[in-house]
DSSP file (Angstrom, degrees, kcal/mol; ACC not computed):
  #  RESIDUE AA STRUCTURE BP1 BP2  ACC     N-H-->O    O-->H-N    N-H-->O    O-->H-N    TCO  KAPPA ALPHA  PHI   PSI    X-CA   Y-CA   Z-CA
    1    1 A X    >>        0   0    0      0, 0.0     4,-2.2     0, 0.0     3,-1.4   0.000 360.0 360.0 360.0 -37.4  -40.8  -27.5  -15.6
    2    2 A X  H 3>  +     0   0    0      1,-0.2     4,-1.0     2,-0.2     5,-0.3   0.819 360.0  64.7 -81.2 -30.0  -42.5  -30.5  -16.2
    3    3 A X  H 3> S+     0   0    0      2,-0.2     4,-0.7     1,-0.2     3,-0.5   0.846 101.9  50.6  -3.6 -68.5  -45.7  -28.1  -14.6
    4    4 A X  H <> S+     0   0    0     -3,-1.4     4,-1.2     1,-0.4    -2,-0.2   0.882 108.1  49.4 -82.9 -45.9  -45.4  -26.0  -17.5
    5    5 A X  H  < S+     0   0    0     -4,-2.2    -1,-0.4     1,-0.2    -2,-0.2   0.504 109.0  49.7 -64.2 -14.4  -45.5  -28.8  -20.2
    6    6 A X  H >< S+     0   0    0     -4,-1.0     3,-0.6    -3,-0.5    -1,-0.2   0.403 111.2  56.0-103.8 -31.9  -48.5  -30.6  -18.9
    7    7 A X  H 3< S+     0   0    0     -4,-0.7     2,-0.3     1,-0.3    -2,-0.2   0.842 112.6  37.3 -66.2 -24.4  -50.3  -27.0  -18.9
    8    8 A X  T 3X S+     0   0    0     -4,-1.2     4,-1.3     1,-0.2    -1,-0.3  -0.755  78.0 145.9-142.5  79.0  -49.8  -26.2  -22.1
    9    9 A X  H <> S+     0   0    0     -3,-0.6     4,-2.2    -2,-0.3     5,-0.2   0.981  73.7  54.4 -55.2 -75.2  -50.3  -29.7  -23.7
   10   10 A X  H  > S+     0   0    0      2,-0.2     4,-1.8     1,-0.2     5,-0.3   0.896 110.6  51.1 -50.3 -59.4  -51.9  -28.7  -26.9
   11   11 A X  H >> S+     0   0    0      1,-0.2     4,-1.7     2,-0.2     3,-1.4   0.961 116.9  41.4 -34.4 -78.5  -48.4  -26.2  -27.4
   12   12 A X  H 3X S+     0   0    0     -4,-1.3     4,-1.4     1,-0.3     5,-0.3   0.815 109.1  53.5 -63.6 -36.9  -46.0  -29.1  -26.7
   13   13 A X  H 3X S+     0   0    0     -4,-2.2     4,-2.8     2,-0.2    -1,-0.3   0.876 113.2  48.9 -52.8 -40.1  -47.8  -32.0  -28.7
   14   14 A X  H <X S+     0   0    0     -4,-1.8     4,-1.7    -3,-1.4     5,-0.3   0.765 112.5  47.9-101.5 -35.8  -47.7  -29.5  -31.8
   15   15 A X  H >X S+     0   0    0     -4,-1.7     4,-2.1    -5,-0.3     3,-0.7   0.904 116.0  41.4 -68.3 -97.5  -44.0  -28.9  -31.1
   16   16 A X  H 3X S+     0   0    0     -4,-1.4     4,-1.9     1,-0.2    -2,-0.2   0.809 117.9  47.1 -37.7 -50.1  -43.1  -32.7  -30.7
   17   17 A X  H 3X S+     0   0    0     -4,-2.8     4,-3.7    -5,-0.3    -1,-0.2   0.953 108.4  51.8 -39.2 -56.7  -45.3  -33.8  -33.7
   18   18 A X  H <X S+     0   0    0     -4,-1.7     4,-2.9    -3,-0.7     5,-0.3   0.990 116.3  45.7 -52.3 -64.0  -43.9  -31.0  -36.0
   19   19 A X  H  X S+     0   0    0     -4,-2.1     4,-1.2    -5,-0.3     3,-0.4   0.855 115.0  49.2 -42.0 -68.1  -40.2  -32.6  -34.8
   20   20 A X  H >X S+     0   0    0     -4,-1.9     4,-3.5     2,-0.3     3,-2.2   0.808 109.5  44.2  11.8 -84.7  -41.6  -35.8  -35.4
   21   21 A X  H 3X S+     0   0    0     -4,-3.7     4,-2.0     1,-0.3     5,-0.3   0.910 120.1  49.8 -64.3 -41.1  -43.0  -35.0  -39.0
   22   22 A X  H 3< S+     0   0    0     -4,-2.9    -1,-0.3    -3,-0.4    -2,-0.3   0.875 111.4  40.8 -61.7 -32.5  -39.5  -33.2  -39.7
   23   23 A X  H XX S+     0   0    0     -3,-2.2     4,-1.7    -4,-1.2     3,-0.7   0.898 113.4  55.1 -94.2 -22.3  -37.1  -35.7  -38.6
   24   24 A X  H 3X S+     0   0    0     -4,-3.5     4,-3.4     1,-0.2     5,-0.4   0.997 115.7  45.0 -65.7 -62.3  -39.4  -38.8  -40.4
   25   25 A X  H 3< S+     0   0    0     -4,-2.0    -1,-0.2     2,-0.2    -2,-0.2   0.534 109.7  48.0 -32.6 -12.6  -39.1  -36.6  -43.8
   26   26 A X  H <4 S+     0   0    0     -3,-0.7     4,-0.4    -5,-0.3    -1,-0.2   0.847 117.1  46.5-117.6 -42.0  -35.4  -35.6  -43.7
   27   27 A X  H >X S+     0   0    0     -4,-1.7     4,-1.7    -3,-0.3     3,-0.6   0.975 117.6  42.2 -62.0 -68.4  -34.6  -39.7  -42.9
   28   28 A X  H 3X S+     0   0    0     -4,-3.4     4,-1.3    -5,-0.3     5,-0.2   0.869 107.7  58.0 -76.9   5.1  -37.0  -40.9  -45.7
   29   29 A X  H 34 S+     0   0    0     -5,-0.4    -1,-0.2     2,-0.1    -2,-0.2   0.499 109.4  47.9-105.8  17.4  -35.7  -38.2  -48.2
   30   30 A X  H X>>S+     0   0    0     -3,-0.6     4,-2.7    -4,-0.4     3,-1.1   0.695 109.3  55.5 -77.2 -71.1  -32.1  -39.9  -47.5
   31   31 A X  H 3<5S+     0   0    0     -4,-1.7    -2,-0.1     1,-0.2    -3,-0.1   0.767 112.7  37.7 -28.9 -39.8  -33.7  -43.1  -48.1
   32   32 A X  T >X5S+     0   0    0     -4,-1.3     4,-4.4    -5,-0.5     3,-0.9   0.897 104.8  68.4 -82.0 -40.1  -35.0  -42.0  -51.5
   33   33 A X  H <>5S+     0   0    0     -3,-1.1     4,-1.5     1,-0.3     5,-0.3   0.956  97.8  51.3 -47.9 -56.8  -32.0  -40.2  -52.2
   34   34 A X  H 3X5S+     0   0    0     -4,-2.7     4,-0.9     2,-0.2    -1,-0.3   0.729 110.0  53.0 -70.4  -8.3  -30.1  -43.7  -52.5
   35   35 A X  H X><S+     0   0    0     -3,-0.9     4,-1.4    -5,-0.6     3,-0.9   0.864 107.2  49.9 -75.5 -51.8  -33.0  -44.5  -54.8
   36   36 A X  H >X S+     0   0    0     -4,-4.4     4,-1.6     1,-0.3     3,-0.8   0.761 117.1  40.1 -29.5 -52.5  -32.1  -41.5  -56.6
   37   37 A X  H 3X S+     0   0    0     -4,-1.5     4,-2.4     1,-0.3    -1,-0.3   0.680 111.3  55.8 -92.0 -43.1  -28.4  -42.6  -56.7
   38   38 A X  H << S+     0   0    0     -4,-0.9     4,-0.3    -3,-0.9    -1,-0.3   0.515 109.5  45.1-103.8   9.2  -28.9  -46.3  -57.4
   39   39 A X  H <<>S+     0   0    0     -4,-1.4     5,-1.7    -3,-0.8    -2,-0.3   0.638 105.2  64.3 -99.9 -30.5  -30.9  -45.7  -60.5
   40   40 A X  H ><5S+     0   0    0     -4,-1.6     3,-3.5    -5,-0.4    -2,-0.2   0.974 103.6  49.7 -28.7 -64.6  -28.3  -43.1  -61.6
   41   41 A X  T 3<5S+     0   0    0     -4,-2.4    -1,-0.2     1,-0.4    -2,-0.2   0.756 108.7  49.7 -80.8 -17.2  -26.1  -45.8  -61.8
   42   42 A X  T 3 5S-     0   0    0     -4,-0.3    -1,-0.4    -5,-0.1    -2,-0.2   0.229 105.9-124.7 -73.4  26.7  -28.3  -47.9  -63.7
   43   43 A X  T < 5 +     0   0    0     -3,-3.5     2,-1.1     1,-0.2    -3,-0.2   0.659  59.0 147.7  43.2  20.5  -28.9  -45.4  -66.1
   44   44 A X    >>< +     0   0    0     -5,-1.7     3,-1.4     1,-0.2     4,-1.1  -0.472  19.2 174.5 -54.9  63.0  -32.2  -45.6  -65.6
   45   45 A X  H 3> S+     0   0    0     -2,-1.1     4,-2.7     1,-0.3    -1,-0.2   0.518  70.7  61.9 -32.0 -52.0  -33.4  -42.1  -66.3
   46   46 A X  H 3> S+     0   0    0      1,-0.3     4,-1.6     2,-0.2    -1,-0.3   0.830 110.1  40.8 -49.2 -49.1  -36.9  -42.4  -66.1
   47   47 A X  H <4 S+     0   0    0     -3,-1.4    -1,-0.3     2,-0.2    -2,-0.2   0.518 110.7  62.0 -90.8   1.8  -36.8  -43.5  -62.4
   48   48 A X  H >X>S+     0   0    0     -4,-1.1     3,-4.5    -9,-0.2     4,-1.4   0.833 103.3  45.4 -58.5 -81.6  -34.1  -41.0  -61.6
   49   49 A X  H 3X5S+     0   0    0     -4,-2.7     4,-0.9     1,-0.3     5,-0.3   0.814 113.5  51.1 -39.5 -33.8  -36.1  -38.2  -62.4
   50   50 A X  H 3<5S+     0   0    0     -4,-1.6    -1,-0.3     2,-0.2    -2,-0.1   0.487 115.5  38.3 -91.1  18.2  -39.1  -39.7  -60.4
   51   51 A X  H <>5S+     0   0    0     -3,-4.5     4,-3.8    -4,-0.2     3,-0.3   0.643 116.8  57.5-108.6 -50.7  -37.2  -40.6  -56.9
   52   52 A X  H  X5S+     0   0    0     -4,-1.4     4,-2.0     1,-0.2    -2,-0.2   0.862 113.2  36.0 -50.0 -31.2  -35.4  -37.2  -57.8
   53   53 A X  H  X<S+     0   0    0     -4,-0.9     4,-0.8    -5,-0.7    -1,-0.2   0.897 120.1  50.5 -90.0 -32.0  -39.0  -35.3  -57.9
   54   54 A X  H  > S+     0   0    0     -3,-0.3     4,-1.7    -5,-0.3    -2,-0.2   0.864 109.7  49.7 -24.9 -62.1  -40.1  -37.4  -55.2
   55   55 A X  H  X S+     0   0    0     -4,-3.8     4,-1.7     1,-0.3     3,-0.2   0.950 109.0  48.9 -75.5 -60.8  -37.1  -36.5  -53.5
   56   56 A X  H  X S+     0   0    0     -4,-2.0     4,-1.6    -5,-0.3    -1,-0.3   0.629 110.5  55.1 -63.5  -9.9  -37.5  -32.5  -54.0
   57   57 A X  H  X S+     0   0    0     -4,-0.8     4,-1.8     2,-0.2    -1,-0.2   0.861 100.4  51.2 -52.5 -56.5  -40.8  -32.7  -52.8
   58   58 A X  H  < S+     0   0    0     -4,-1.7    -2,-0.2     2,-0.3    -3,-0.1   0.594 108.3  57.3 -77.1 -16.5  -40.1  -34.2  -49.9
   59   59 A X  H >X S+     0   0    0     -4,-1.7     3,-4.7     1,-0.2     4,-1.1   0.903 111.2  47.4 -63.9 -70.8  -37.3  -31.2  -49.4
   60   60 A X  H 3X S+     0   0    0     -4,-1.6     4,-0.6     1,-0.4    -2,-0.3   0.457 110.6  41.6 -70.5  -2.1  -40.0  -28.8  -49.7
   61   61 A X  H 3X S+     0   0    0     -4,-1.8     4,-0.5     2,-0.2    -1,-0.4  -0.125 105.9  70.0 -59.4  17.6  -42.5  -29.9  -47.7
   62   62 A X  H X> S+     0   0    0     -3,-4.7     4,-1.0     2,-0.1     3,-0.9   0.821 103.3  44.1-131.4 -68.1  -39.9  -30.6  -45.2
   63   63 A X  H 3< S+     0   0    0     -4,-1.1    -2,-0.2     1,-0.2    -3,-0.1   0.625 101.6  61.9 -57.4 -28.1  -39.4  -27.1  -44.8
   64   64 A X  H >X S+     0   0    0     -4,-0.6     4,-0.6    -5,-0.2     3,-0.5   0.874 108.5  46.8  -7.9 -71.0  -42.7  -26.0  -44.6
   65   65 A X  H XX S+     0   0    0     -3,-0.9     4,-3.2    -4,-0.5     3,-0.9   0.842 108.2  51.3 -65.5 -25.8  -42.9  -28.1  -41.7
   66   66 A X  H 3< S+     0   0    0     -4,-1.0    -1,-0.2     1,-0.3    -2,-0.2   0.277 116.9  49.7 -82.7  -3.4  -39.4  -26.7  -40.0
   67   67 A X  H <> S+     0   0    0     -3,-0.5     4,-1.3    -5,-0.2    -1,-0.3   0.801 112.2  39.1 -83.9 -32.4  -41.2  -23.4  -40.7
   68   68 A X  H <X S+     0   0    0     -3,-0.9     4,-2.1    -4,-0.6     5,-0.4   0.922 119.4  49.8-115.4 -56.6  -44.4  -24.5  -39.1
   69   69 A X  H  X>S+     0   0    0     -4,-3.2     4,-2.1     2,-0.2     5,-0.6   0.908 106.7  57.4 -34.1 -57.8  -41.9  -26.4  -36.1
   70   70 A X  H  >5S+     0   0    0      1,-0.2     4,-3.6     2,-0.2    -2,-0.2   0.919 113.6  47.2 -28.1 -81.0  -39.7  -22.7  -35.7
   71   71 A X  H  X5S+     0   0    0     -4,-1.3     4,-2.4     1,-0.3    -1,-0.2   0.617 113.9  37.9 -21.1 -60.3  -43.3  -21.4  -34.9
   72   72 A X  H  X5S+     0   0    0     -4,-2.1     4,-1.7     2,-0.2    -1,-0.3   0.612 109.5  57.7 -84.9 -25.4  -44.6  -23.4  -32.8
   73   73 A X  H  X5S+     0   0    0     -4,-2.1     4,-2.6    -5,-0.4     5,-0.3   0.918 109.3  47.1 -65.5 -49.0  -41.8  -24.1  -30.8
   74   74 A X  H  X<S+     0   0    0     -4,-3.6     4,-2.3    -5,-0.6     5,-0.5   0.986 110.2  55.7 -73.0 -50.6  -41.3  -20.5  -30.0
   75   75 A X  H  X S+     0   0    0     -4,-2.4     4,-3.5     1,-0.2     5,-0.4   0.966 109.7  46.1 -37.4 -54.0  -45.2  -20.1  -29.1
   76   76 A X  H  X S+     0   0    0     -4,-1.7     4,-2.7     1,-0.2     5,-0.2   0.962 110.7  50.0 -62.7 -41.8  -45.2  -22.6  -26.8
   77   77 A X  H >X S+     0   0    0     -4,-2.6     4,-2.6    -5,-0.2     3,-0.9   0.990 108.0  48.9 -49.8 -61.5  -42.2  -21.7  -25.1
   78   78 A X  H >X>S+     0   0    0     -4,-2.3     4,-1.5    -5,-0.3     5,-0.6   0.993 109.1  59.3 -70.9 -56.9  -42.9  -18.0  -24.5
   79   79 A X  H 3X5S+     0   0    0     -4,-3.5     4,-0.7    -5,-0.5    -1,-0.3   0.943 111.9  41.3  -9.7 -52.1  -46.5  -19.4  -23.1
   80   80 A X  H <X5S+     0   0    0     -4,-2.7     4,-0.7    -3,-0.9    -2,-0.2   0.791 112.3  54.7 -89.8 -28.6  -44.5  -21.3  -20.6
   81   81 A X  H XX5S+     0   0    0     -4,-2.6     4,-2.8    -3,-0.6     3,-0.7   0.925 107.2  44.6 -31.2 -82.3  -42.5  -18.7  -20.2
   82   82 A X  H 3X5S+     0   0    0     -4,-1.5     4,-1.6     2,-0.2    -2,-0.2   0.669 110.5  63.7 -12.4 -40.8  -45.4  -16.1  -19.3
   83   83 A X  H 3X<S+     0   0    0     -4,-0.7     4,-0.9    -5,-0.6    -1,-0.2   0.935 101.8  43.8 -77.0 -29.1  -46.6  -18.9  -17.1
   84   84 A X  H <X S+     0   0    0     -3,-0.7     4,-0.5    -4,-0.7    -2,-0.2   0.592 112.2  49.8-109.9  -4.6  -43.8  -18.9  -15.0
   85   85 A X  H  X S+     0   0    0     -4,-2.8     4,-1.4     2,-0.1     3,-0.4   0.840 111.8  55.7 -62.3 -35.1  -43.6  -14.8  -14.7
   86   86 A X  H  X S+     0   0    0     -4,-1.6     4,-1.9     1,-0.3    -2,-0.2   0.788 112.8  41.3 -94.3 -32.7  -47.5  -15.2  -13.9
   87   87 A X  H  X S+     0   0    0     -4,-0.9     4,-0.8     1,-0.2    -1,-0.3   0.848 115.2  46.1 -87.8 -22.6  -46.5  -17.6  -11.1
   88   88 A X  H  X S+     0   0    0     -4,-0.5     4,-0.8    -3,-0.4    -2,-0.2   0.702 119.1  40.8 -90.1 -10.9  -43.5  -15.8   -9.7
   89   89 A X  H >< S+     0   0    0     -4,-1.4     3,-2.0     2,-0.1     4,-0.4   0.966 104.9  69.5 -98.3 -46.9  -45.2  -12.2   -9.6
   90   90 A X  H >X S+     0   0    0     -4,-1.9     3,-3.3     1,-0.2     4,-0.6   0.756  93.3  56.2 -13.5 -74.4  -48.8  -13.8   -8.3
   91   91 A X  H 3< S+     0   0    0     -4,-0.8     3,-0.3     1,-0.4    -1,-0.2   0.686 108.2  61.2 -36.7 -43.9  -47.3  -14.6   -4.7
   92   92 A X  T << S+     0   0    0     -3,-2.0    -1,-0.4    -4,-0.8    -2,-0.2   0.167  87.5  54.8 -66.7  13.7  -46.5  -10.9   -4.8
   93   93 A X  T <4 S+     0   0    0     -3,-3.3    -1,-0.2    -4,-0.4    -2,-0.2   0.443 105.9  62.4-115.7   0.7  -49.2   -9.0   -5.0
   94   94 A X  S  < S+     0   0    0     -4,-0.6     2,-0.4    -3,-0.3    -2,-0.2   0.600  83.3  79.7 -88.4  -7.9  -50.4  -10.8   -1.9
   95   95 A X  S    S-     0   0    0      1,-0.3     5,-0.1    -3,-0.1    -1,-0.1  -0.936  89.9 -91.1-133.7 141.0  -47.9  -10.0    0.8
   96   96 A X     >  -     0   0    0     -2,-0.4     4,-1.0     3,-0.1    -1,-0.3   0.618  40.9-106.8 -26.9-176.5  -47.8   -6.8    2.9
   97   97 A X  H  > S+     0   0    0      1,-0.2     4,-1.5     2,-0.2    -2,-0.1   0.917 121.0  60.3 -84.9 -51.1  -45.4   -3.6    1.4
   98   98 A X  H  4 S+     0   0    0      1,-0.2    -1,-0.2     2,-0.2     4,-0.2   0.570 102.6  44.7 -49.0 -30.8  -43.1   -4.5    4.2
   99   99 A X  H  4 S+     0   0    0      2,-0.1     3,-0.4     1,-0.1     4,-0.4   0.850 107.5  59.3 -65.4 -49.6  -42.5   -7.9    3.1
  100  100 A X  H >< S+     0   0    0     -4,-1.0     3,-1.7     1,-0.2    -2,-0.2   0.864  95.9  58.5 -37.9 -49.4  -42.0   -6.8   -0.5
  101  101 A X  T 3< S+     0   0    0     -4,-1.5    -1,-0.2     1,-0.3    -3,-0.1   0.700  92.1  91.0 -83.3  -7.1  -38.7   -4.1    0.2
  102  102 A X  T 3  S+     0   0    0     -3,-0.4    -1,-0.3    -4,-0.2     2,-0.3   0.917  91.1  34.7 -38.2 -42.1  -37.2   -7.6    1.6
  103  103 A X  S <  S-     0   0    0     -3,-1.7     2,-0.1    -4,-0.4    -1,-0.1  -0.793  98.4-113.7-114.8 143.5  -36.1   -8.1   -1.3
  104  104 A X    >>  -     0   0    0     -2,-0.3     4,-1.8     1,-0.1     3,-1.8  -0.376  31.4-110.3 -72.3 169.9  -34.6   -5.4   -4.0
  105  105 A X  H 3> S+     0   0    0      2,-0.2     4,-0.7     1,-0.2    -1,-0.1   0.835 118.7  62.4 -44.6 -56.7  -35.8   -4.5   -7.0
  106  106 A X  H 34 S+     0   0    0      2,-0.2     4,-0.3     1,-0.2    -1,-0.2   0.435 102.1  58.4 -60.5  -2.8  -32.8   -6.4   -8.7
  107  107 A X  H X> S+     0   0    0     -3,-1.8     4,-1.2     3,-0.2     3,-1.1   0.893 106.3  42.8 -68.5 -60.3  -34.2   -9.4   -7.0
  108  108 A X  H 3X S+     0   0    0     -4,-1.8     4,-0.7     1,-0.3    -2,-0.2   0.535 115.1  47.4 -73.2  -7.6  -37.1   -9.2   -8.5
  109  109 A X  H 3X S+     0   0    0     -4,-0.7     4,-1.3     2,-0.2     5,-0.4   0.617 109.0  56.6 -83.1 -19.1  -35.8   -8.3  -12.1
  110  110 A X  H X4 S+     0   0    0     -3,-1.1     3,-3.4    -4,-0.3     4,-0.4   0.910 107.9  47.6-112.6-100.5  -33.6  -10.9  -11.8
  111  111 A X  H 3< S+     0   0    0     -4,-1.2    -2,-0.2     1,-0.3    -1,-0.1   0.258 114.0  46.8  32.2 -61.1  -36.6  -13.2  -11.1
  112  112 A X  H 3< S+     0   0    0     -4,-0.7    -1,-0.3    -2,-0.2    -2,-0.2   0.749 131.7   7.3 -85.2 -36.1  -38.6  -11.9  -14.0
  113  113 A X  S <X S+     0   0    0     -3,-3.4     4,-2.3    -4,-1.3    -3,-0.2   0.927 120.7  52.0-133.8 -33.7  -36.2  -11.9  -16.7
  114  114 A X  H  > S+     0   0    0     -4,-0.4     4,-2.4    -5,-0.4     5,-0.2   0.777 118.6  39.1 -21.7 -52.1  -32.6  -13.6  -15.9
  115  115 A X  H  > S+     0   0    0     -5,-0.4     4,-0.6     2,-0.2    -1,-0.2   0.600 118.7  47.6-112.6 -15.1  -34.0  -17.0  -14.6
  116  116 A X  H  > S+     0   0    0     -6,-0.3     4,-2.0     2,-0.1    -2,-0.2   0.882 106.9  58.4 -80.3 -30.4  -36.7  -16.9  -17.3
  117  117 A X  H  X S+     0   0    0     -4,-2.3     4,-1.1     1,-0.2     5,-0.4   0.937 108.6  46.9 -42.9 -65.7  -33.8  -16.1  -19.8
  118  118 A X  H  X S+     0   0    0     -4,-2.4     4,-2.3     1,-0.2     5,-0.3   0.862 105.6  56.9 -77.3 -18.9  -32.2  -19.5  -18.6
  119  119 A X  H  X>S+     0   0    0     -4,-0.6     4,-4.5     3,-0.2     5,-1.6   0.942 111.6  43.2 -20.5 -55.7  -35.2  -21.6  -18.9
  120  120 A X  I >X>S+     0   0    0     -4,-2.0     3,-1.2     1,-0.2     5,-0.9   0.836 124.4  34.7 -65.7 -77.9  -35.5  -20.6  -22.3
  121  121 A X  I 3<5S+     0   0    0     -4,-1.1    -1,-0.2     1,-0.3    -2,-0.2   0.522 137.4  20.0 -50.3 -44.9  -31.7  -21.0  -23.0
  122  122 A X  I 3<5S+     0   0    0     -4,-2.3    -1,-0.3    -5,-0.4    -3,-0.2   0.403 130.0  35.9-132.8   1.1  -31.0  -24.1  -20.8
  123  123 A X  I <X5S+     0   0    0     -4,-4.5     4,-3.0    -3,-1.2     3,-0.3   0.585 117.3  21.6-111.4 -70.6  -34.6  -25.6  -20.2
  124  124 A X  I  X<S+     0   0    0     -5,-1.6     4,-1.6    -4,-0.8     5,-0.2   0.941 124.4  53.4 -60.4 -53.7  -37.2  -25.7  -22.8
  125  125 A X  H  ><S+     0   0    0     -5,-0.9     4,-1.5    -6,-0.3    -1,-0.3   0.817 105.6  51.3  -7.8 -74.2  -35.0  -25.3  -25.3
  126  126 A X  H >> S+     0   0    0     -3,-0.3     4,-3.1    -7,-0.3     3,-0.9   0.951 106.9  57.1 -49.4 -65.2  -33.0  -28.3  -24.1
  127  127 A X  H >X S+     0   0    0     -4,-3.0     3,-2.3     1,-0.3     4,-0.6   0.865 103.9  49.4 -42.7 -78.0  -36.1  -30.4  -24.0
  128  128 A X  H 3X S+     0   0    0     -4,-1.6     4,-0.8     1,-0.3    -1,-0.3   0.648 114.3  50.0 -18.1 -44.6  -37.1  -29.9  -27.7
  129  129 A X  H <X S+     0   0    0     -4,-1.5     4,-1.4    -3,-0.9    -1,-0.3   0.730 105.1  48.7 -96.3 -21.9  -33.6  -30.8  -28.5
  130  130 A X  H XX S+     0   0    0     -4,-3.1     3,-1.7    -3,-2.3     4,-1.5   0.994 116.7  51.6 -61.2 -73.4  -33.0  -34.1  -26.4
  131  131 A X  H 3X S+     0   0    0     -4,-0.6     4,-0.6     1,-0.3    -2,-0.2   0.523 106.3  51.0 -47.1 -20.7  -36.6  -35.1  -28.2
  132  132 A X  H 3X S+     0   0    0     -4,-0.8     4,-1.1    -5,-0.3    -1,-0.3   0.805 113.5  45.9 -91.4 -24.2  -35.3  -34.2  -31.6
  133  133 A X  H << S+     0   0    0     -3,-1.7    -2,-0.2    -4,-1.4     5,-0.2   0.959 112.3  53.0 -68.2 -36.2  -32.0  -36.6  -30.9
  134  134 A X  H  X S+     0   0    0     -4,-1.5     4,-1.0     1,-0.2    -1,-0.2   0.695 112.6  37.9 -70.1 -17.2  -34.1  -39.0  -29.7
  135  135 A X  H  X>S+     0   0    0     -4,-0.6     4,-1.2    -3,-0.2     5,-0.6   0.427 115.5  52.4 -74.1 -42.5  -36.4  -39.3  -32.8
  136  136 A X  H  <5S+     0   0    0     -4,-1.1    -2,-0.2    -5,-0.2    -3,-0.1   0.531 111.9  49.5 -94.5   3.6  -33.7  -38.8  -35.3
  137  137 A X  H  >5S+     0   0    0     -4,-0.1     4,-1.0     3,-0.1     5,-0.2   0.763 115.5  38.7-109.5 -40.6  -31.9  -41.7  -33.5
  138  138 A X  H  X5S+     0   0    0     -4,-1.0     4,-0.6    -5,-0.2    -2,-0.2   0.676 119.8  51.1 -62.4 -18.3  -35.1  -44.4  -33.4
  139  139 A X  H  X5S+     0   0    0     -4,-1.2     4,-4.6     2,-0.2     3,-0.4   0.869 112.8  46.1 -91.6 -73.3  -36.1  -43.0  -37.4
  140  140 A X  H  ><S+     0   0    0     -5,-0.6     4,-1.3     1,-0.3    -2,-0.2   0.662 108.6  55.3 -36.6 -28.7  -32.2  -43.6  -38.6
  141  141 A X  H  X S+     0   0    0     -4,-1.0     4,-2.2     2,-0.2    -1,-0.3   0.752 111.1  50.9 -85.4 -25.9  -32.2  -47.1  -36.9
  142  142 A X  H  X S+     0   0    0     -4,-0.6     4,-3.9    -3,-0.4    -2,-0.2   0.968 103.9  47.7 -53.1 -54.2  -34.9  -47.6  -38.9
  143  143 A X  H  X S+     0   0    0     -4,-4.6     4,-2.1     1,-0.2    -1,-0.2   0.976 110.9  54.8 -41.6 -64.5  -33.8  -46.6  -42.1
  144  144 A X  H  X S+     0   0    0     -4,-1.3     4,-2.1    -5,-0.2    -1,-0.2   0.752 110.4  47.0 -65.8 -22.8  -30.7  -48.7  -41.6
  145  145 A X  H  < S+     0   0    0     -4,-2.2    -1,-0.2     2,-0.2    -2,-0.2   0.950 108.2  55.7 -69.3 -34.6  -33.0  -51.9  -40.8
  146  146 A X  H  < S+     0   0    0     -4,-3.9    -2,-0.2    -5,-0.3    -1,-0.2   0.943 107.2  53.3 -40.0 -51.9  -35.0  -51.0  -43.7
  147  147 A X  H  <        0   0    0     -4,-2.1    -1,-0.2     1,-0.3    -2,-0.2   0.947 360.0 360.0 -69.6 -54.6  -31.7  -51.2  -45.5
  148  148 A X     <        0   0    0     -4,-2.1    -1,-0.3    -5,-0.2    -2,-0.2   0.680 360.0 360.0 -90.0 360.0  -30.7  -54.4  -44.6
């Protein structure tokens, strides 16, 4: 697996950045959100309304990126995906007919789309999602030093 990510660098940097940019945006628009909150309660209005525009800003461009993440996530994968049909069908087209009926047909379907089917489900997948706990756990202790 680790193969597939190092082949298709540019794919996976764009995926982990985009997480990145998402999870640093949804942590500082909490932070700002307690601005929002703590100028509410001083009835300051004026700086409500600007951590609150602040604050919706930082929603929508926050989804932008979690559009832009969706995207990219899925490109890369189905590359890596692609890469590793390209590697399991290569081997074949090199060895005799007679080697080939070794195996059925359901071997080889199974090959192509069952064990690329858990990759996606239970590898790539997986990765993306360890990196986004791990990012959303180093951003959040931040926030909370910030805060104290």
């Amino acid at each position: 697996m680790v193969k597939y990510l190092k082949e298709f660098k540019f794919e996976n940097f764009m995926v982990f950045l985009l997480i990145t940019i998402d999870i640093a945006l949804a942590v500082l628009s909490s932070v700002f959100l307690a601005n929002v909150l703590n100028s509410l309660i001083a009835k300051e209005m004026n700086q409500f309304f600007l951590w609150l525009a602040i604050d919706i800003i930082l929603w929508m461009v926050d989804s932008f990126v979690q559009g832009a993440r969706d995207v990219w996530k899925e490109i890369a994968i189905q590359k890596q995906l692609n890469a590793v049909r390209r590697d399991i069908i290569e081997p074949l087209t090199e060895i005799s007919y007679s080697d080939f009926e070794k195996n059925s047909k359901e071997d080889y379907n199974s090959w192509l789309n069952n064990d690329t089917k858990l990759l996606y489900d239970n590898g790539f997948h997986q990765i993306y999602f360890v990196y986004t706990g791990i990012v959303a756990m180093l951003f959040s202790g931040i926030a909370i030093i910030f805060f104290h």
